[in-house]
C-alpha positions as CSV (number, residue, x, y, z in Angstrom):
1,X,13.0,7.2,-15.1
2,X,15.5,9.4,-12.9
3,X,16.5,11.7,-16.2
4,X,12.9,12.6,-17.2
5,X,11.5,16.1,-17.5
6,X,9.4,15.3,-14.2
7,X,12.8,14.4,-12.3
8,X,14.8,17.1,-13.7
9,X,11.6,19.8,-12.9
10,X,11.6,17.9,-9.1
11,X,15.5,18.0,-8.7
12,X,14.8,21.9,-9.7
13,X,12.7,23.1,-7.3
14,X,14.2,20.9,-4.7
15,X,17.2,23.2,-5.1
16,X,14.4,26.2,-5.1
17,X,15.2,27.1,-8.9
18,X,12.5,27.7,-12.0
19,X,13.0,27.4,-15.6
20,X,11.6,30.6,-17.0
21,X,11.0,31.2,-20.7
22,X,9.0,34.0,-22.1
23,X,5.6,33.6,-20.9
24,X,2.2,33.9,-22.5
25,X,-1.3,34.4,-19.8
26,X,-3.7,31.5,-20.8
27,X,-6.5,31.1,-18.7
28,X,-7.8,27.6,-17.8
29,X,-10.3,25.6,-15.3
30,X,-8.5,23.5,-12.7
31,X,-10.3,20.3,-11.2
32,X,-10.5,20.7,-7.5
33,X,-8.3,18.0,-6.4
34,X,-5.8,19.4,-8.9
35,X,-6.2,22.6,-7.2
36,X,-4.7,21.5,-3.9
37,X,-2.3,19.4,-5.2
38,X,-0.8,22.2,-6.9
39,X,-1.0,24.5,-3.8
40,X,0.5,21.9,-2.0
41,X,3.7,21.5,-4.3
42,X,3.9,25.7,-3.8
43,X,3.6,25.3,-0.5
44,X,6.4,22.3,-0.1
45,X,8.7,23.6,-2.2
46,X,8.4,27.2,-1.6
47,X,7.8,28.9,-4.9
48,X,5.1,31.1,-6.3
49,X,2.0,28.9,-7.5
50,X,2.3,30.4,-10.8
51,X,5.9,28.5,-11.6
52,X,4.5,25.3,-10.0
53,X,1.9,25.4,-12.8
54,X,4.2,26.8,-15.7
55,X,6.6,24.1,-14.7
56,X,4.6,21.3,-14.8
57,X,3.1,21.9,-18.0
58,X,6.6,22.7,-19.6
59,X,8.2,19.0,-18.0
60,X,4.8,17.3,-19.1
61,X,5.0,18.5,-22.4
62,X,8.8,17.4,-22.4
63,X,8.2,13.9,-21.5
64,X,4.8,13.9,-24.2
65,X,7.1,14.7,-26.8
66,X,9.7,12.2,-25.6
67,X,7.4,9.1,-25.2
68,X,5.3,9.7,-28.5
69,X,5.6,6.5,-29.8
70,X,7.3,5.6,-33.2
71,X,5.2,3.8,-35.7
72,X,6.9,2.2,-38.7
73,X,6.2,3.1,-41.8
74,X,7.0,1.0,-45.2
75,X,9.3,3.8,-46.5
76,X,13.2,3.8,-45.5
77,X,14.5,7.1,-44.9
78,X,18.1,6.8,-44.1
79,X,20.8,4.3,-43.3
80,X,22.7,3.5,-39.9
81,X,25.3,1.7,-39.4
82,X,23.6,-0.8,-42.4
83,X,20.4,-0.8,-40.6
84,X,17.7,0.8,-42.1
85,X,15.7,3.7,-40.5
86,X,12.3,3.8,-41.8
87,X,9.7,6.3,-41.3
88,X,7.5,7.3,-38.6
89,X,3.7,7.6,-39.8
90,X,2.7,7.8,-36.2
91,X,1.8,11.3,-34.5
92,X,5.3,12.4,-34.1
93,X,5.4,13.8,-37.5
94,X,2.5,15.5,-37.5
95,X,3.0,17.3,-34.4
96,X,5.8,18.6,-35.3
97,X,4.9,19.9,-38.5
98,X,1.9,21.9,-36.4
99,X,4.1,22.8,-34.0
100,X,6.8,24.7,-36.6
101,X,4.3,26.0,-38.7
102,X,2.5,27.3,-35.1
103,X,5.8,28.7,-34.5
104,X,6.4,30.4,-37.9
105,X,3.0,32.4,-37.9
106,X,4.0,33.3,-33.9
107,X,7.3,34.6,-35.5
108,X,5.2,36.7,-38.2
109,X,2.9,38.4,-36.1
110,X,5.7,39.7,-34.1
111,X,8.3,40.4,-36.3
């Protein structure tokens, strides 16, 4: 899949550049083998540990969201091109429903 997150995030640092968005500390345990894997990427592509990590978990999320799969539901919610569209009643939904209203009460607290 040459367009995924993981490709584009590859192509990146190959080229030496990050993504950086506004960052949040979140501390976490590491298995070992994960450990020098991820000092190994740093160390390869030249860039500070800390964007290896942020990075990776950015362009995994990414492709999570992309390949959440589609489960059809009995209800039709649109029309395309005379095809019908029906609903998803898998995950996808749900996620993003958390995820906005996670987003919202972020938004709150700091407004």
């Amino acid at each position: 899949m040459p367009n995924s997150p993981i490709s584009q995030m590859l192509e990146a640092w190959d080229k030496h550049l990050v993504e950086h968005h506004p960052q949040v500390s979140y501390e976490i345990d590491v298995c070992r083998d994960d450990v020098f894997k991820l000092e190994a990427l740093a160390e390869l592509y030249q860039l500070p540990l800390e964007d290896i990590i942020a990075n990776l978990i950015s362009s995994s999320l990414k492709e999570v969201e992309q390949k959440m799969p589609y489960k059809k539901g009995s209800k039709v919610i649109r029309i395309e091109e005379g095809d019908p569209i029906y609903e998803d009643i898998g995950y996808t939904p749900r996620y993003l429903e958390i995820k906005r209203r996670l987003e919202q009460q972020s938004q709150k607290l700091a407004g």
